[in-house]
N, C-alpha and C positions, 0 to 999 in steps of 0.2 A: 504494500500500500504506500508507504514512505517512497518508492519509485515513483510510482503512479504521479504521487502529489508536486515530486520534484518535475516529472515531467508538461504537467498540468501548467505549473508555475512558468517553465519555460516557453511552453506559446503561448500564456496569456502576455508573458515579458515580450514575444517577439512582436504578438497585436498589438501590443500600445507605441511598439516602436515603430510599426508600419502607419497605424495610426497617427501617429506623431508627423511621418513623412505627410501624407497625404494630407493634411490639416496645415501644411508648410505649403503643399501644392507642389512639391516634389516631384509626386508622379503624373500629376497634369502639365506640368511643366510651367516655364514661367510665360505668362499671357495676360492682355489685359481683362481678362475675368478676374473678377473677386472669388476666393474662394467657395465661398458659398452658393454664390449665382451657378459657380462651373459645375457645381456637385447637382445643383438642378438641371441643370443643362445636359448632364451627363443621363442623370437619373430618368429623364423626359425623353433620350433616341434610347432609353430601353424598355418602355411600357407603352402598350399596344393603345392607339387613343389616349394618351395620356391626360388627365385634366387634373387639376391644384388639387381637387378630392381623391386623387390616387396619386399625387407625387408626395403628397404630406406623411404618411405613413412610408414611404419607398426612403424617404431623406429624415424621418425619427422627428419629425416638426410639426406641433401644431398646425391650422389651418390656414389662421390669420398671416403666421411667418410664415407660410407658404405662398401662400396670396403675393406676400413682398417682393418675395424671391422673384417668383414668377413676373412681376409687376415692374423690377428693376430691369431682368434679362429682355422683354418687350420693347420696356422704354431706351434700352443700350443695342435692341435690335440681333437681340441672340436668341430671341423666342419669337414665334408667332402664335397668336388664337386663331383657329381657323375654324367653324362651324359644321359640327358635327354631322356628317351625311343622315346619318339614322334619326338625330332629335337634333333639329335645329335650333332648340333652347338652348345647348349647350354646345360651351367651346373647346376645342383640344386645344393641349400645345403641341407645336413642330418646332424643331430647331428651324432655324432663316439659313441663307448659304452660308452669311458669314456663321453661324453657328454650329455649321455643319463642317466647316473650316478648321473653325477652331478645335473640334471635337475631333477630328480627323489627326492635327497637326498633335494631339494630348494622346489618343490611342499610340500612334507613332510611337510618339518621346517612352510611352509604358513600356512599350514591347520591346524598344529598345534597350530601356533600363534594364527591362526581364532579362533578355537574352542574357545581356552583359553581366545581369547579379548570378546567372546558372554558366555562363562559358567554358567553366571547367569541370564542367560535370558529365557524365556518362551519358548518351544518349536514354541508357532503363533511368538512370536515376532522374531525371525531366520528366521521365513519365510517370513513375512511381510517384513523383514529388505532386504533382497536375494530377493525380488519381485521388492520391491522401487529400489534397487540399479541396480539391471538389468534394469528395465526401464526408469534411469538415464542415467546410461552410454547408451544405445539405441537413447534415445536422445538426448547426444554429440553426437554421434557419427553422426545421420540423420545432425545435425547442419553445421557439417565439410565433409560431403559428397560435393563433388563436383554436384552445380546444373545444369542442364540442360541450353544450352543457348536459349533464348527467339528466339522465330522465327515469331517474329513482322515484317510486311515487312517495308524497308527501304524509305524514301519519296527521290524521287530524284528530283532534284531544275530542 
């Protein structure tokens, strides 16, 4: 168990230092986005229809800061609203070209970084490491799924 928790310790230590990069914009590299705005930005070319009511849970943000987010990247022209083909009451966001730009030019700089942080490593060990980690994060992420509520019946007095 003492292994366990040693090893536990060390990739919660290596998340906060990856963490740490990417909250420095490290791995999106340096651009005139604010950090915040790029993580929307980022987070908006990867949900289907995206709109503030599904990027706010995707970025761990209230609604209202979501709203902002969203509100600043529009107004700096790295977001568009575009109305919904299905309910024209509502609006998605799209990245704009420069935002698709930018977004493009920050994948880049990642996979670059990637490459460069795995160069000396074995071609199994890339893959072993890209297997492990996919089914880590899979497994945050089942953790923080919202569960099912029990449908125990209720005893009434």
């Amino acid at each position: 168990m003492e292994e366990q928790s040693a090893y536990t310790e060390a990739v919660a230590a290596a998340m906060v230092r990856i963490r740490r990069r990417q909250t420095r914009g490290t791995l999106a590299g340096e651009s005139q986005v604010p950090a915040a705005v790029f993580r929307a930005l980022d987070a908006v070319s990867s949900i289907d229809d995206a709109t503030v009511g599904a990027l706010a849970p995707a970025l761990g943000v209230d609604q209202p800061r979501a709203s902002r987010l969203v509100a600043q990247a529009v107004s700096e022209g790295w977001l568009e609203r575009v109305a919904d083909q299905r309910d024209g009451r509502k609006a998605v966001l799209r990245p704009t070209e420069l935002g698709r730009r930018v977004l493009a030019a920050a994948h880049r700089r990642r996979a670059a970084a990637t490459a460069a942080a795995m160069a000396g490593w074995t071609e199994r060990e890339r893959a072993e490491f890209a297997r492990l980690l996919g089914r880590f994060v899979d497994a945050m992420d089942a953790a923080d799924a919202p569960q099912p509520e029990s449908r125990a019946p209720r005893s009434t007095p």
